[in-house]
C-alpha positions as CSV (number, residue, x, y, z in Angstrom):
1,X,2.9,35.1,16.4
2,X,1.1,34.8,19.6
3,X,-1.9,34.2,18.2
4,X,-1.0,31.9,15.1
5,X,0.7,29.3,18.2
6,X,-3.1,29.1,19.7
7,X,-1.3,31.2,23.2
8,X,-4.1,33.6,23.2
9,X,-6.7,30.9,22.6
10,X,-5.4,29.0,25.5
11,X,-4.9,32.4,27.8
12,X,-8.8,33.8,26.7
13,X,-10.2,29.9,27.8
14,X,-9.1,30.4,31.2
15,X,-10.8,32.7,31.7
16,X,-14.4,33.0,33.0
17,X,-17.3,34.3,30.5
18,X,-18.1,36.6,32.3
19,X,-14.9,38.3,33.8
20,X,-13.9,37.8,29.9
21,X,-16.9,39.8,28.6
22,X,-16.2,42.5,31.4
23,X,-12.5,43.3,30.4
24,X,-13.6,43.0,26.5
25,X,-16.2,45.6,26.5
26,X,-13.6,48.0,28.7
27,X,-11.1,47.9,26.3
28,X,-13.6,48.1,23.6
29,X,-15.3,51.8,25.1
30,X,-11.7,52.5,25.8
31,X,-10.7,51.8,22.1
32,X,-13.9,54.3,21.1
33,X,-13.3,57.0,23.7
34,X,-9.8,57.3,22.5
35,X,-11.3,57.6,18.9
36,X,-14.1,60.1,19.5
37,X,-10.8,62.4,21.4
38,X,-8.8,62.0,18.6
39,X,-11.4,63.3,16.2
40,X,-12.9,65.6,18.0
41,X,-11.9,69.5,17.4
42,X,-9.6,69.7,20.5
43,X,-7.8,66.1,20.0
44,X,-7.1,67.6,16.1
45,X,-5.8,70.8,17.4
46,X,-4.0,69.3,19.8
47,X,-2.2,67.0,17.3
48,X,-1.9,69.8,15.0
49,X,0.3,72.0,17.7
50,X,2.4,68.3,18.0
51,X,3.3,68.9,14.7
52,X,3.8,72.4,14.1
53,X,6.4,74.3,16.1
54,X,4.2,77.0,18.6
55,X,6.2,79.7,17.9
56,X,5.1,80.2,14.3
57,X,1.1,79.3,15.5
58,X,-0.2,80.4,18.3
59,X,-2.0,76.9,18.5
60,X,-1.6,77.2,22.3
61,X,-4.3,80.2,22.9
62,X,-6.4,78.5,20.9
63,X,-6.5,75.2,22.3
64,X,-6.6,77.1,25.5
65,X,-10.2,78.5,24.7
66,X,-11.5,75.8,23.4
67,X,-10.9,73.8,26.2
68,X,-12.5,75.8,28.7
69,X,-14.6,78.5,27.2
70,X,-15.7,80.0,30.1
């Protein structure tokens, strides 16, 4: 919606090229860092204990190791 009625457009022309580029490529390492946690072995386990109820996997421990091994 915002975008088919050009408000975005308008919004993103205000602003300056290089203040523009600035805020694009931290949202765009943001967008990536979020991706490489959510597939990494932690991110998984920690969606896997989201899902699962802790008492019937001890998902906790585990996570609990792999996060700081030593």
């Amino acid at each position: 919606m915002l975008n088919k009625s050009g408000f975005i457009d308008a919004v993103c022309s205000q602003i300056p090229e290089e203040e523009y580029n600035f805020i694009f490529d931290g949202i765009t390492e943001s967008i990536e860092s979020i991706y490489k946690y959510k597939n990494s072995v932690v991110g998984m386990l920690e969606a896997i204990s989201m899902s699962y109820d802790s008492s019937s996997m001890d998902l906790d421990a585990i996570f609990s190791k792999i996060s700081d091994p030593g």
